[in-house]
C-alpha positions in Angstrom: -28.0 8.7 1.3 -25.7 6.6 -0.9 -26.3 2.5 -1.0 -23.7 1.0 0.4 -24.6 -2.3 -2.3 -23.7 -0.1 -5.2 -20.7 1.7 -4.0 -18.0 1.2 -7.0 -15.0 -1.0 -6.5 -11.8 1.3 -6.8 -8.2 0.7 -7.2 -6.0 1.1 -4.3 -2.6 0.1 -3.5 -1.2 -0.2 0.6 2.2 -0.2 1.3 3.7 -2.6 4.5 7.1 -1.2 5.3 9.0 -3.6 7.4 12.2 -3.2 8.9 14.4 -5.6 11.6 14.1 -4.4 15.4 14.9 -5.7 19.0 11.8 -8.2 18.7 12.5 -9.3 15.2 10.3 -7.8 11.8 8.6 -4.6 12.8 5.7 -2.9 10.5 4.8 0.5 10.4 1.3 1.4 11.0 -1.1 4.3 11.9 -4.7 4.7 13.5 -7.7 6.2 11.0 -9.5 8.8 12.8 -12.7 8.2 14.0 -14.7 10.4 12.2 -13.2 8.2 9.1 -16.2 6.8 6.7 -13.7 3.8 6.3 -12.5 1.7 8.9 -12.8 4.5 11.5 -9.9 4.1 14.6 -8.7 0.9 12.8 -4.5 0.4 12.3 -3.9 -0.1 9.0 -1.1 -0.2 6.7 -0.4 3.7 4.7 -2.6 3.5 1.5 -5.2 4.5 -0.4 -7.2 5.0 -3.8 -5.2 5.3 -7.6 -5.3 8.7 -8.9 -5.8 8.6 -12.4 -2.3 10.9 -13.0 -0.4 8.1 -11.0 0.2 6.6 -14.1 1.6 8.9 -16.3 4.6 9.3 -13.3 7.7 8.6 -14.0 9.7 5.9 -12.3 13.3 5.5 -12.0 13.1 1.8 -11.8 10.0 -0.3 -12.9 8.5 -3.1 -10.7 10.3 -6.6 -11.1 8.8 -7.9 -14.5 7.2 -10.6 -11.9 4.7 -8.4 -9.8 3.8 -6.9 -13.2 2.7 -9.8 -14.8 0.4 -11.1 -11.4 -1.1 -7.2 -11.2 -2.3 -7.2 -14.6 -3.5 -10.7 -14.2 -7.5 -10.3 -14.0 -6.8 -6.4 -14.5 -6.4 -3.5 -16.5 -3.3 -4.4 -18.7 -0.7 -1.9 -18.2 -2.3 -0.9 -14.8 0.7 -2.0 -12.8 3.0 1.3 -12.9 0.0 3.3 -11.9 -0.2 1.2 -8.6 3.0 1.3 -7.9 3.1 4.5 -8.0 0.2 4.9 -6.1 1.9 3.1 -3.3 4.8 5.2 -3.4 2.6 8.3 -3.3 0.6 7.4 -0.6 3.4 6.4 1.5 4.8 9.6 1.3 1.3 11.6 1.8 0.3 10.0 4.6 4.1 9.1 6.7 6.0 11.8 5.1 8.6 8.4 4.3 10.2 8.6 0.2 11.0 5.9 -1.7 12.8 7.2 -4.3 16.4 7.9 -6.5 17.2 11.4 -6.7 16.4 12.7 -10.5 14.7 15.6 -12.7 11.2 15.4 -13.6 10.9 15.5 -17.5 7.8 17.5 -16.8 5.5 19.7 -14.4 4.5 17.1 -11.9 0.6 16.3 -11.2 -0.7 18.7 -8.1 -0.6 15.5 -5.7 3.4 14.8 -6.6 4.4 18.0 -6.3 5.9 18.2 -3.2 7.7 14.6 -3.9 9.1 16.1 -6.3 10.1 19.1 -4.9 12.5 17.2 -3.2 14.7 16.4 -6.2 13.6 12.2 -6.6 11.8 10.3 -8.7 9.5 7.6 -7.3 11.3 3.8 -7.5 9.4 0.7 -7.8 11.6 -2.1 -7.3 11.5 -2.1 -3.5 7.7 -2.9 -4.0 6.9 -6.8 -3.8 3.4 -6.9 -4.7 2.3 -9.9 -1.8 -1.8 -9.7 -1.6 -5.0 -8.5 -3.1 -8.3 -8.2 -1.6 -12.0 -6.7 -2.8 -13.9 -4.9 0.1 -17.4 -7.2 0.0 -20.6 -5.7 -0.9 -22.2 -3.5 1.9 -19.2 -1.5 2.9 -19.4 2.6 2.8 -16.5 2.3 0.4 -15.3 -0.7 -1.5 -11.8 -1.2 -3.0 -9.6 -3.6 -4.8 -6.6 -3.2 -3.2 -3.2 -4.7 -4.2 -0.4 -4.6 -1.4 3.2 -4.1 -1.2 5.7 -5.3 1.1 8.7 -2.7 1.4 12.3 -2.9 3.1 12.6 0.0 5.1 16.6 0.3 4.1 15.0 1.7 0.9 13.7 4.3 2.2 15.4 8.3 1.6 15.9 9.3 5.1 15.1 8.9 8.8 12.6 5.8 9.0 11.5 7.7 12.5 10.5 11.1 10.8 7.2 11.8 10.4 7.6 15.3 10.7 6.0 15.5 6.6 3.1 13.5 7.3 -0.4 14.2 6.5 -3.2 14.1 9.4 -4.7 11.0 7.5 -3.0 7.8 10.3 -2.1 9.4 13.9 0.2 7.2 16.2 2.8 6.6 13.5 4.6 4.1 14.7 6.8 0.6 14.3 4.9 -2.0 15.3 6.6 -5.7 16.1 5.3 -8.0 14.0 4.5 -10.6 17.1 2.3 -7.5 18.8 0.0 -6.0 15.3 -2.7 -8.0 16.2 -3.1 -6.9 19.7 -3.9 -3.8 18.0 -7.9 -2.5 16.2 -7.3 -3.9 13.0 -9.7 -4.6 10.2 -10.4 -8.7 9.1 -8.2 -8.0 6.0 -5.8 -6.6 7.7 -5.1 -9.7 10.1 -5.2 -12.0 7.3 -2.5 -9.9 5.5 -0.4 -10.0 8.6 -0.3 -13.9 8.7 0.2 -14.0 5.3 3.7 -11.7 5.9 4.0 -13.4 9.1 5.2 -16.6 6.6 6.6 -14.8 3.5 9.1 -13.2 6.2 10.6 -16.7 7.3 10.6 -18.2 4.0 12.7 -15.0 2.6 9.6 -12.2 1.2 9.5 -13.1 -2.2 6.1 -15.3 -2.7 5.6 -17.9 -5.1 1.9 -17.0 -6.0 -0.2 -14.1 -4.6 -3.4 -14.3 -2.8 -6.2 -12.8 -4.3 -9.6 -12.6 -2.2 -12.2 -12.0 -4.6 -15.3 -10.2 -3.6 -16.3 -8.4 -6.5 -19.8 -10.6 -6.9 -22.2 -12.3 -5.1 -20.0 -15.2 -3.8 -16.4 -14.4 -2.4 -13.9 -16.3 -4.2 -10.4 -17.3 -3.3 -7.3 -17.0 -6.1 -3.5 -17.2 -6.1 -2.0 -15.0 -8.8 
Protein backbone atom coordinates (compact mmCIF):
# COMPACT_ATOMS: atom_id res chain seq x y z
CA UNK A 1 0.00 0.00 0.00
CA UNK A 2 1.11 3.45 -1.06
CA UNK A 3 1.91 6.32 1.81
CA UNK A 4 -0.33 8.77 1.63
CA UNK A 5 2.79 11.27 3.25
CA UNK A 6 4.77 10.71 0.09
CA UNK A 7 2.25 10.92 -2.52
CA UNK A 8 3.75 13.54 -5.29
CA UNK A 9 2.28 16.98 -5.70
CA UNK A 10 0.94 17.12 -9.38
CA UNK A 11 -0.27 19.92 -11.57
CA UNK A 12 -3.76 20.35 -12.13
CA UNK A 13 -5.87 22.97 -13.44
CA UNK A 14 -10.15 23.22 -12.51
CA UNK A 15 -12.21 25.16 -14.56
CA UNK A 16 -15.52 27.29 -12.80
CA UNK A 17 -17.86 28.05 -15.65
CA UNK A 18 -20.35 30.64 -14.52
CA UNK A 19 -23.10 31.92 -16.29
CA UNK A 20 -26.22 34.54 -15.19
CA UNK A 21 -29.65 32.65 -14.29
CA UNK A 22 -33.03 33.44 -12.63
CA UNK A 23 -31.17 33.56 -9.06
CA UNK A 24 -28.22 35.53 -10.23
CA UNK A 25 -24.42 33.74 -11.03
CA UNK A 26 -24.89 30.06 -11.48
CA UNK A 27 -21.70 27.42 -11.54
CA UNK A 28 -21.56 24.28 -13.18
CA UNK A 29 -20.74 21.40 -11.12
CA UNK A 30 -20.79 17.54 -10.99
CA UNK A 31 -20.71 14.75 -8.19
CA UNK A 32 -17.25 12.25 -8.11
CA UNK A 33 -18.39 8.80 -7.84
CA UNK A 34 -18.03 7.07 -4.81
CA UNK A 35 -15.76 4.57 -5.60
CA UNK A 36 -13.35 7.75 -6.49
CA UNK A 37 -9.83 7.52 -4.52
CA UNK A 38 -10.21 11.46 -4.49
CA UNK A 39 -12.84 13.26 -2.97
CA UNK A 40 -15.29 10.35 -3.47
CA UNK A 41 -19.29 11.84 -3.90
CA UNK A 42 -17.93 15.35 -3.38
CA UNK A 43 -19.22 18.42 -6.11
CA UNK A 44 -16.51 19.84 -7.52
CA UNK A 45 -15.60 22.06 -10.19
CA UNK A 46 -14.58 19.83 -13.96
CA UNK A 47 -10.75 19.37 -13.64
CA UNK A 48 -7.96 17.38 -13.24
CA UNK A 49 -4.13 16.52 -13.57
CA UNK A 50 -1.62 18.29 -16.66
CA UNK A 51 -0.75 15.81 -19.21
CA UNK A 52 2.53 16.33 -20.21
CA UNK A 53 1.38 16.77 -24.27
CA UNK A 54 -0.94 19.65 -22.95
CA UNK A 55 1.68 21.88 -23.63
CA UNK A 56 2.89 21.38 -26.85
CA UNK A 57 -1.23 22.20 -27.93
CA UNK A 58 -1.82 24.81 -29.87
CA UNK A 59 -3.99 27.74 -28.87
CA UNK A 60 -5.80 30.16 -30.86
CA UNK A 61 -5.50 32.85 -28.31
CA UNK A 62 -2.95 32.84 -25.30
CA UNK A 63 -3.94 33.65 -21.69
CA UNK A 64 -4.04 37.48 -20.83
CA UNK A 65 -0.16 38.25 -20.39
CA UNK A 66 -1.54 38.86 -16.65
CA UNK A 67 -2.56 35.23 -15.45
CA UNK A 68 0.71 34.18 -17.18
CA UNK A 69 2.91 36.06 -15.24
CA UNK A 70 1.03 34.99 -11.56
CA UNK A 71 1.09 31.12 -12.92
CA UNK A 72 4.68 31.08 -13.48
CA UNK A 73 5.18 32.93 -10.32
CA UNK A 74 6.70 30.17 -7.76
CA UNK A 75 6.40 27.69 -10.91
CA UNK A 76 7.80 26.11 -13.79
CA UNK A 77 8.46 29.15 -16.14
CA UNK A 78 6.60 28.72 -19.29
CA UNK A 79 4.16 26.29 -17.51
CA UNK A 80 1.25 28.47 -18.07
CA UNK A 81 -0.03 27.40 -21.65
CA UNK A 82 0.20 23.79 -20.54
CA UNK A 83 -2.42 24.62 -17.76
CA UNK A 84 -4.50 26.33 -19.66
CA UNK A 85 -4.78 24.00 -21.86
CA UNK A 86 -5.33 21.49 -19.41
CA UNK A 87 -8.30 23.37 -18.28
CA UNK A 88 -9.77 23.53 -21.58
CA UNK A 89 -9.13 19.74 -22.00
CA UNK A 90 -10.65 18.73 -18.99
CA UNK A 91 -13.66 20.76 -19.41
CA UNK A 92 -14.39 19.14 -22.41
CA UNK A 93 -13.47 15.39 -21.17
CA UNK A 94 -15.45 15.48 -18.44
CA UNK A 95 -18.92 18.04 -19.56
CA UNK A 96 -18.55 17.44 -23.12
CA UNK A 97 -18.63 21.75 -23.11
CA UNK A 98 -15.64 23.42 -25.86
CA UNK A 99 -14.00 26.41 -25.45
CA UNK A 100 -12.59 26.98 -28.53
CA UNK A 101 -12.26 29.09 -32.24
CA UNK A 102 -12.84 26.91 -35.05
CA UNK A 103 -9.11 26.20 -36.83
CA UNK A 104 -6.80 23.40 -38.42
CA UNK A 105 -4.48 21.59 -36.33
CA UNK A 106 -0.80 22.10 -37.71
CA UNK A 107 -0.34 18.55 -36.63
CA UNK A 108 -1.71 15.04 -35.48
CA UNK A 109 -3.26 15.93 -32.23
CA UNK A 110 -2.06 14.06 -28.88
CA UNK A 111 -4.49 10.77 -28.20
CA UNK A 112 -6.41 12.83 -25.35
CA UNK A 113 -7.22 15.98 -27.97
CA UNK A 114 -8.24 14.03 -30.50
CA UNK A 115 -11.68 14.10 -30.44
CA UNK A 116 -11.47 18.14 -29.61
CA UNK A 117 -10.15 18.31 -32.49
CA UNK A 118 -12.10 16.33 -34.49
CA UNK A 119 -14.51 18.93 -34.18
CA UNK A 120 -12.64 21.43 -36.29
CA UNK A 121 -11.40 24.06 -33.16
CA UNK A 122 -8.56 24.87 -31.60
CA UNK A 123 -8.52 25.31 -27.77
CA UNK A 124 -8.74 29.34 -26.70
CA UNK A 125 -7.30 30.67 -23.54
CA UNK A 126 -8.44 34.00 -23.09
CA UNK A 127 -11.78 33.15 -21.47
CA UNK A 128 -9.59 31.60 -18.65
CA UNK A 129 -9.06 34.11 -15.59
CA UNK A 130 -6.75 32.29 -13.52
CA UNK A 131 -8.50 33.28 -9.73
CA UNK A 132 -6.97 30.63 -7.07
CA UNK A 133 -4.35 28.08 -6.27
CA UNK A 134 -4.25 25.55 -3.67
CA UNK A 135 -1.76 22.42 -2.56
CA UNK A 136 -3.66 19.24 -1.36
CA UNK A 137 -1.90 18.94 2.43
CA UNK A 138 0.21 16.02 3.26
CA UNK A 139 -1.87 12.79 4.06
CA UNK A 140 -4.24 12.83 1.20
CA UNK A 141 -4.55 9.65 -1.29
CA UNK A 142 -3.58 12.13 -4.05
CA UNK A 143 -2.11 15.52 -3.66
CA UNK A 144 -2.23 18.36 -6.30
CA UNK A 145 -1.29 21.88 -7.02
CA UNK A 146 -4.12 23.06 -8.56
CA UNK A 147 -4.55 26.44 -10.34
CA UNK A 148 -8.21 27.52 -11.08
CA UNK A 149 -10.05 29.27 -13.76
CA UNK A 150 -13.03 31.22 -13.82
CA UNK A 151 -14.87 30.99 -17.26
CA UNK A 152 -17.96 32.94 -18.85
CA UNK A 153 -20.19 30.46 -20.18
CA UNK A 154 -21.02 32.84 -23.40
CA UNK A 155 -17.68 31.50 -24.45
CA UNK A 156 -18.51 28.42 -24.79
CA UNK A 157 -19.10 26.54 -28.59
CA UNK A 158 -22.61 25.30 -28.19
CA UNK A 159 -25.47 24.42 -25.92
CA UNK A 160 -24.23 25.20 -22.23
CA UNK A 161 -27.13 22.37 -21.37
CA UNK A 162 -25.55 19.52 -23.41
CA UNK A 163 -23.79 17.05 -21.92
CA UNK A 164 -24.55 14.57 -24.19
CA UNK A 165 -20.27 14.25 -24.84
CA UNK A 166 -19.41 13.91 -21.45
CA UNK A 167 -17.22 11.39 -19.87
CA UNK A 168 -18.65 9.25 -16.74
CA UNK A 169 -15.96 11.10 -14.53
CA UNK A 170 -18.86 14.03 -12.57
CA UNK A 171 -22.62 12.55 -12.74
CA UNK A 172 -25.47 15.15 -11.96
CA UNK A 173 -24.10 17.76 -14.38
CA UNK A 174 -25.76 20.59 -13.55
CA UNK A 175 -25.95 24.63 -12.98
CA UNK A 176 -25.76 25.30 -9.65
CA UNK A 177 -26.89 29.01 -8.21
CA UNK A 178 -24.10 30.38 -6.71
CA UNK A 179 -26.31 31.29 -3.26
CA UNK A 180 -27.18 27.27 -3.15
CA UNK A 181 -23.24 25.43 -3.90
CA UNK A 182 -22.65 25.13 -0.41
CA UNK A 183 -25.72 23.30 0.46
CA UNK A 184 -24.13 20.84 -1.60
CA UNK A 185 -20.97 17.71 -0.48
CA UNK A 186 -18.23 19.91 -1.26
CA UNK A 187 -14.61 19.51 -0.36
CA UNK A 188 -12.90 22.46 2.29
CA UNK A 189 -11.19 23.92 -0.85
CA UNK A 190 -13.81 23.97 -2.65
CA UNK A 191 -15.99 26.25 -0.15
CA UNK A 192 -13.17 28.58 0.16
CA UNK A 193 -12.93 28.90 -3.63
CA UNK A 194 -16.69 29.62 -3.81
CA UNK A 195 -16.35 32.68 -1.37
CA UNK A 196 -13.54 33.75 -2.95
CA UNK A 197 -15.83 33.93 -6.50
CA UNK A 198 -18.67 34.81 -4.32
CA UNK A 199 -16.64 38.52 -4.13
CA UNK A 200 -14.63 38.54 -7.44
CA UNK A 201 -18.30 38.31 -9.08
CA UNK A 202 -19.51 41.70 -7.38
CA UNK A 203 -16.45 43.51 -7.82
CA UNK A 204 -16.46 42.67 -11.76
CA UNK A 205 -14.17 38.86 -12.00
CA UNK A 206 -10.96 40.25 -12.72
CA UNK A 207 -8.77 39.98 -9.28
CA UNK A 208 -6.21 42.12 -8.21
CA UNK A 209 -3.89 39.38 -6.69
CA UNK A 210 -4.52 35.63 -6.59
CA UNK A 211 -4.73 33.43 -3.59
CA UNK A 212 -2.30 30.90 -3.22
CA UNK A 213 -2.71 28.28 -0.33
CA UNK A 214 0.46 26.76 0.12
CA UNK A 215 0.74 23.29 1.47
CA UNK A 216 3.64 21.89 -0.11
CA UNK A 217 5.74 21.51 3.41
CA UNK A 218 5.34 21.04 6.75
CA UNK A 219 3.53 24.31 7.69
CA UNK A 220 0.64 25.62 5.36
CA UNK A 221 1.32 28.89 4.12
CA UNK A 222 -0.92 31.63 2.73
CA UNK A 223 0.25 33.82 -0.58
CA UNK A 224 -1.39 36.27 -2.96
CA UNK A 225 0.20 36.04 -6.43
Amino acid sequence: MSDPEAQPIRDAATVLLVRNGRDGPALLMGQRGAGAAFMPNKYVFPGGALDPDDAGVPLADPLSSTCAARLDVSSTPGLAHGLAASAIRELWEETGLLLGKPGTWPRMPPTDWADFAATGHLPSASPLTFIFRAITPPGRTRRFDARFFLADASHVIGDPDDFSRASDELSHLHWVPLGEARQLNLPFITEVVLGEVSGLLTRGGSPESVPFFDNSGPEPRFWRL
